[in-house]
N, C-alpha and C positions, 0 to 999 in steps of 0.2 A: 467755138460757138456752143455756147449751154443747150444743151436739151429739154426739153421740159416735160417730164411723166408729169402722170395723174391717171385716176380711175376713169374709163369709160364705160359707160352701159353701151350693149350690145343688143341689136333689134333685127329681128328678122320682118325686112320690109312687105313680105307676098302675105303674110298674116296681118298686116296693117299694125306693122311695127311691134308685133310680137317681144315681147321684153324676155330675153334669154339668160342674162347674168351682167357681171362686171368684170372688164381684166386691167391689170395695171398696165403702163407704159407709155410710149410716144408716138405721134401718128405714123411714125415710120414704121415702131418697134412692133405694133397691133395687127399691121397686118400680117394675113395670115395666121393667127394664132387660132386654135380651136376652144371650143365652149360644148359640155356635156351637160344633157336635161334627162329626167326622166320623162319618156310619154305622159304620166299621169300628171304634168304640170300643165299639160295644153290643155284648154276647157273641153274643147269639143271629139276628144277620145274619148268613145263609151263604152270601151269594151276591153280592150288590151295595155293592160300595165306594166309586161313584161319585155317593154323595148327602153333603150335610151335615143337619145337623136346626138349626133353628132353635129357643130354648127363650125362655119370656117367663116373669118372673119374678111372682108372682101377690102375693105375701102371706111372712112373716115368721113361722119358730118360735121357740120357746125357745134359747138357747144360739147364736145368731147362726149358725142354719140358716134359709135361702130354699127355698120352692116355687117350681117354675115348672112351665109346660104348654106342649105341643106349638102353634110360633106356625105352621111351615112346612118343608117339606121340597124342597131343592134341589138341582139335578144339576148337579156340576161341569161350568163347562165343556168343558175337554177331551172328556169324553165325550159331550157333545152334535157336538160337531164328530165324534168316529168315530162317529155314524151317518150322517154324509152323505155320499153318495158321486154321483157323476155320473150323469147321465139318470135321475134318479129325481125324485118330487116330495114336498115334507116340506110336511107337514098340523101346524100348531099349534091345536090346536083345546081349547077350557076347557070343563068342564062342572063348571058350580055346584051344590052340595049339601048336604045335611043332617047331622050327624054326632052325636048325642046332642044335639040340638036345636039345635044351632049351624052357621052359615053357613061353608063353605067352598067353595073353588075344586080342582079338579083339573084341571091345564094337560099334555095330553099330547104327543108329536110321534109322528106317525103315518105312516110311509116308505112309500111305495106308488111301482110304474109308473106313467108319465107316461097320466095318462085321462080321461076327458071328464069337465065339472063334475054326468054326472047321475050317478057313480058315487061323487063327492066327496061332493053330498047326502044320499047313500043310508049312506055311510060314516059322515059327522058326525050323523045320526041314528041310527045304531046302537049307535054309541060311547055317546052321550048314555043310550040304554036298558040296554044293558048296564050302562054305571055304576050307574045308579040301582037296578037290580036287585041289584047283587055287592055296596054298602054300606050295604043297608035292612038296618037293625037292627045295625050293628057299634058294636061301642067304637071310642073315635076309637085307644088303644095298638092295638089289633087290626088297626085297619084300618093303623096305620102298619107295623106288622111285614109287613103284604101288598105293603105295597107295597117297602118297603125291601128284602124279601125275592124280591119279582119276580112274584109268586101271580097277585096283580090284574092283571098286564099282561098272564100269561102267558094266562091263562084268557078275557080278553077279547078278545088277538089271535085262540083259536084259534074263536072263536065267529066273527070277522069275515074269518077266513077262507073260511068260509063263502060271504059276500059279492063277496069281493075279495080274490087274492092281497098279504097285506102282509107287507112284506119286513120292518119291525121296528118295534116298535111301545113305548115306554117311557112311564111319569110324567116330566116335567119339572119341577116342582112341584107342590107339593100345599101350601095355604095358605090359613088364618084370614083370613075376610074382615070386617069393623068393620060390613056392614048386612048386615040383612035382606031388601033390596028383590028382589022376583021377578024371577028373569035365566033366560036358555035357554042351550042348546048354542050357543056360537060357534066362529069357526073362522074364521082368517088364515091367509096363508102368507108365508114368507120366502124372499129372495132365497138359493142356495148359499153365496154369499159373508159372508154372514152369519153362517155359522153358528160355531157358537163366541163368539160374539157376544149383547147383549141382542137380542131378538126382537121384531119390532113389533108380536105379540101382549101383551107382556111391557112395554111403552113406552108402549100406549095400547089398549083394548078395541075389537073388533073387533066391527062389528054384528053383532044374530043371525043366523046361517046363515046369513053373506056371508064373502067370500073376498077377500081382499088382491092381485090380480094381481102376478105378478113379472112384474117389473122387466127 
């Protein structure tokens, strides 16, 4: 039996059909395939340019139109590398979560003065709370515009400054995770020279509420 490819456009229905790109193939071959944007292609980002969105393509409409849904969101890296700056210490720390029933990760970088590991614990546990607090009950579009938009980070730095002066506090990813299984706040760190770089939060998971000495 022939196959028959052809180009579909691919839409992201929860933006009311958000137009994302085109991939080749067949309605079998499409799904699942991923599609990359820059934030700065969504109109109503007005602030952060230095993400991509990742998009996964779900299902097949009429007229050789593709669905897809939000798979991850990622921070170039050049601008991971301008937040680090010398005598400072960069906190990568994940906190797993729920989002319209579904498992995701939220992987932040957390710039603070160089300070003892009890203000570290105190920090990766508050982050963990506050998350869980700011996206009980969002749509997962909602919560993406929060963060693409800075909302979330800004609002949670200024709670933990509270805590601990942080000097800058960003999402580094935000991503669909394939289980369910019960995970906590973790939290590695990386060497400066790293940065710009994949992360060894980012390479391999980091025990709960343990810290990756540098190097």
């Amino acid at each position: 039996m022939k196959i028959n490819y052809s180009w579909y456009k691919v839409v992201y229905p929860e933006m009311n059909d958000f137009f994302i790109g085109e991939v080749y193939g067949s309605n079998d071959s499409v799904i699942g395939k991923t599609v990359k944007i820059s934030a700065s292609n969504i109109k109503d980002v007005k602030q952060r340019f230095g993400y991509k969105l990742q998009f996964r393509i779900t299902g097949v409409r009429d007229q050789n139109i593709c669905v897809a849904d939000i798979d991850s969101i990622m921070m170039m890296r050049e601008w991971i590398g301008r937040l680090v700056r010398h005598n400072i210490r960069k906190m990568d720390v994940v906190v797993p979560i729920s989002v319209e029933g579904k498992p995701f990760k939220i992987k932040y970088i957390c710039i603070i003065s160089k300070t003892n590991r009890r203000y570290s614990k105190l920090i990766l546990d508050q982050i963990a709370k506050l998350t869980e607090e700011k996206v009980k009950g969002y749509k997962l579009k909602d919560l993406v515009m929060e963060i693409l938009n800075g909302k979330l980070q800004i609002e949670i730095q200024k709670k933990l400054n509270k805590v601990y002066p942080i000097r800058n506090f960003e999402v580094r990813m935000f991503e669909r995770v394939s289980t369910s299984k019960p995970a906590s706040a973790q939290e590695g760190e990386v060497p400066q020279d790293a940065a710009g770089s994949e992360s060894a939060a980012e390479k391999a998971e980091s025990k709960p509420a343990q810290e990756v000495p540098q190097s």
